[in-house]
MARFIMAR-602528 format. One record per residue (C-alpha): residue number from 0; x, y, z. Coordinates in Angstrom, 2 decimals. Example, Ala and Ser with C-alpha at 12.3 -4.5 7.8 and 13.67 -1.06 7.14 Angstrom:
! MARFIMAR-602528
r seq=0	east=12.30	north=-4.50	up=7.80;
r seq=1	east=13.67	north=-1.06	up=7.14;
! end
This chain:
! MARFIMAR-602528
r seq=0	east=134.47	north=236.89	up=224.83;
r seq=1	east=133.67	north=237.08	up=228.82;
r seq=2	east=132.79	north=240.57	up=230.07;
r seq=3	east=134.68	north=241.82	up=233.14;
r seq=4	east=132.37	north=242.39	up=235.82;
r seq=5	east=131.86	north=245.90	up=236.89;
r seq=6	east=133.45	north=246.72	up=240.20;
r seq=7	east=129.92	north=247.73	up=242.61;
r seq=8	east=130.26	north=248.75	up=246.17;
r seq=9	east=128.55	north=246.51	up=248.33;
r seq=10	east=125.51	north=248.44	up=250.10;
r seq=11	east=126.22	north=248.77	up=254.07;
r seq=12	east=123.38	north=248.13	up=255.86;
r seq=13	east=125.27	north=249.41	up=259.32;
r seq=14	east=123.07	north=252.24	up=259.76;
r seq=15	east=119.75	north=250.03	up=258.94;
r seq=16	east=120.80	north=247.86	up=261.84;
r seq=17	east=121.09	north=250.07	up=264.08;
r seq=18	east=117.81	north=251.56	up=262.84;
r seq=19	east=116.13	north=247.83	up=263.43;
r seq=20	east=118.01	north=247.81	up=266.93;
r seq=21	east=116.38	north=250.59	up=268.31;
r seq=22	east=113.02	north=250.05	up=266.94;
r seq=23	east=113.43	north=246.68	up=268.57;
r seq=24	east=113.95	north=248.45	up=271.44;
r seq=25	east=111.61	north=251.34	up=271.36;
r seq=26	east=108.85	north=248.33	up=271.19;
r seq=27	east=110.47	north=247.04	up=274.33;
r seq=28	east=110.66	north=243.66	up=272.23;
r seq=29	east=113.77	north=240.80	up=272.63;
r seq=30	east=115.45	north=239.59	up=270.45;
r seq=31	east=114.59	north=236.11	up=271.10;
r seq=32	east=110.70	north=236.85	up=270.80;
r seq=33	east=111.32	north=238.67	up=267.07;
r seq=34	east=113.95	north=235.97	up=265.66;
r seq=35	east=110.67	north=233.58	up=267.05;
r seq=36	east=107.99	north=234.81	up=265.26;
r seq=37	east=110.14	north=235.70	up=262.42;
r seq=38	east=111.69	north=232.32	up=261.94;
r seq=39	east=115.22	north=233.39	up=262.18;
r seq=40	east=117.84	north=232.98	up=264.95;
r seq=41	east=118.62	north=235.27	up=267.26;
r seq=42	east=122.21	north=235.32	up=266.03;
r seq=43	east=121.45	north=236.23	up=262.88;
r seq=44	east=119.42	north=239.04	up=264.13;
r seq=45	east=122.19	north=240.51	up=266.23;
r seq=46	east=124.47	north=240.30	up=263.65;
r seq=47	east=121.89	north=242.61	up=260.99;
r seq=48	east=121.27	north=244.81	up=264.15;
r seq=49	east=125.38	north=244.90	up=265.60;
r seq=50	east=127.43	north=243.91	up=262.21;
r seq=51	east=125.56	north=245.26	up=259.42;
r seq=52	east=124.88	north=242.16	up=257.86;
r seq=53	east=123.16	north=242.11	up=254.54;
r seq=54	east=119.73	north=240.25	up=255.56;
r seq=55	east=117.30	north=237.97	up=252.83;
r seq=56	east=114.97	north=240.50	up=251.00;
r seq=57	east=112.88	north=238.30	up=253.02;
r seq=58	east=113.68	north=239.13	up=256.38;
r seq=59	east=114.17	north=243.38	up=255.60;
r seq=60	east=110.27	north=243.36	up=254.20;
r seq=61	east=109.28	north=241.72	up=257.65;
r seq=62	east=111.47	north=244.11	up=259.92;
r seq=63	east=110.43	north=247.56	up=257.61;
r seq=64	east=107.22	north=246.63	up=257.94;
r seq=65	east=106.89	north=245.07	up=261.42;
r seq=66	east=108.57	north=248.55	up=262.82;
r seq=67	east=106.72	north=250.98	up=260.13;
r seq=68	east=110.43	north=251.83	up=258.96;
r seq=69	east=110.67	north=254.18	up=256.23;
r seq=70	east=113.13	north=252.24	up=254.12;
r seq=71	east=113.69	north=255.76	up=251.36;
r seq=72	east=116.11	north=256.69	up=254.52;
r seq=73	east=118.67	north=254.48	up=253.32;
r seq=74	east=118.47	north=253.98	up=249.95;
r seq=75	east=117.83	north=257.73	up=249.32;
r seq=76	east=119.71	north=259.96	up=252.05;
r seq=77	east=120.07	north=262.89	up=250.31;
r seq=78	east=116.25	north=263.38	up=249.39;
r seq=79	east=113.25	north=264.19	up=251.36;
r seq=80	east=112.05	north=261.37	up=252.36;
r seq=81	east=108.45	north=260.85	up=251.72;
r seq=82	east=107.43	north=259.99	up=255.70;
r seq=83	east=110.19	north=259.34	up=257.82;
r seq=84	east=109.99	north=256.64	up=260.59;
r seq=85	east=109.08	north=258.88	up=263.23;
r seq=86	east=106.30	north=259.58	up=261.15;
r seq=87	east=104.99	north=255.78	up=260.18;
r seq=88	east=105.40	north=255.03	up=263.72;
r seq=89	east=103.02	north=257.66	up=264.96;
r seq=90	east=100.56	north=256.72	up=261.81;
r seq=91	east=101.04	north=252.97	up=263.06;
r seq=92	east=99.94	north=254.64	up=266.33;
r seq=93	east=97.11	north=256.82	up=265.24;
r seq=94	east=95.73	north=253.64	up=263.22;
r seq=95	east=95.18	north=252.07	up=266.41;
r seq=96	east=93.48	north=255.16	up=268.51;
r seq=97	east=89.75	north=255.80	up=268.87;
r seq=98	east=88.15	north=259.20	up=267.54;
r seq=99	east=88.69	north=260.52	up=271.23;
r seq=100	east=92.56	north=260.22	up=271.34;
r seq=101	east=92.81	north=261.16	up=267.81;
r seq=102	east=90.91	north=264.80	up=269.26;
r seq=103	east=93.42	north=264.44	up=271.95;
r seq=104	east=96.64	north=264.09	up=269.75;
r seq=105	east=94.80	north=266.50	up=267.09;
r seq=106	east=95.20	north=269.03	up=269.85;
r seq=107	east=98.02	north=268.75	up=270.89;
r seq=108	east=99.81	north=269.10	up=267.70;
r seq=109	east=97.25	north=272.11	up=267.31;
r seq=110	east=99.21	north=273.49	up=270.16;
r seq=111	east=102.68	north=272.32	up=269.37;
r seq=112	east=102.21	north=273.78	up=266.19;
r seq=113	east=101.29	north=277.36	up=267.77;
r seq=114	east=104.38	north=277.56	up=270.61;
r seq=115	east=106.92	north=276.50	up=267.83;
r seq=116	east=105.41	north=279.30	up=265.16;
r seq=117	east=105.06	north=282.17	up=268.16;
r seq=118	east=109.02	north=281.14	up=268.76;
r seq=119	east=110.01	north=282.08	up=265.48;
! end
């Protein structure tokens, strides 16, 4: 007896494109120097960032994890997210400061903190 397969929506990955597409950006990186060092061509790369297209399980670990993208955003929309991407970027940024700029950010989210709570 052969089982019918179960009809399953394909996942889009539009909106994770245009997530790597901006990141891209953001790092002021082309697309020729990532599809480099990532072994790909740039074509494919333009068509995960442009069309959506599905890319290897490969090729999404190195682009979550070479733009600290918080991959829960897309699989789980509806749900807090544990950090968004905003916040592994910054974390990606704070791993990278020395104790003086982390007293420098420190404060400044001290004060961010106290305008935002003294508007509400």
């Amino acid at each position: 007896m052969k089982m019918a397969k179960r009809p399953v929506p394909l996942y889009d990955f539009k909106a994770f494109g245009a997530a790597i597409k901006a990141a891209r950006n953001e790092y002021g990186e082309s697309r020729k120097k990532v599809s480099d060092e990532l072994y790909i061509s740039p074509r494919y790369l333009a068509n995960i960032e442009n069309k959506g297209q599905q890319p290897s399980l490969q090729v999404f670990y190195d682009l979550v994890t070479r733009y600290h993208i918080s991959v829960d955003q897309f699989f789980f929309p509806n749900s807090n997210a544990e950090k968004s991407t905003g916040r592994r970027q910054l974390d990606a940024l704070l791993d990278g400061m020395s104790d003086k700029g982390i007293r420098i950010v420190t404060a400044t989210a001290r004060e961010i903190t106290e305008v935002e709570q003294a508007e509400d």
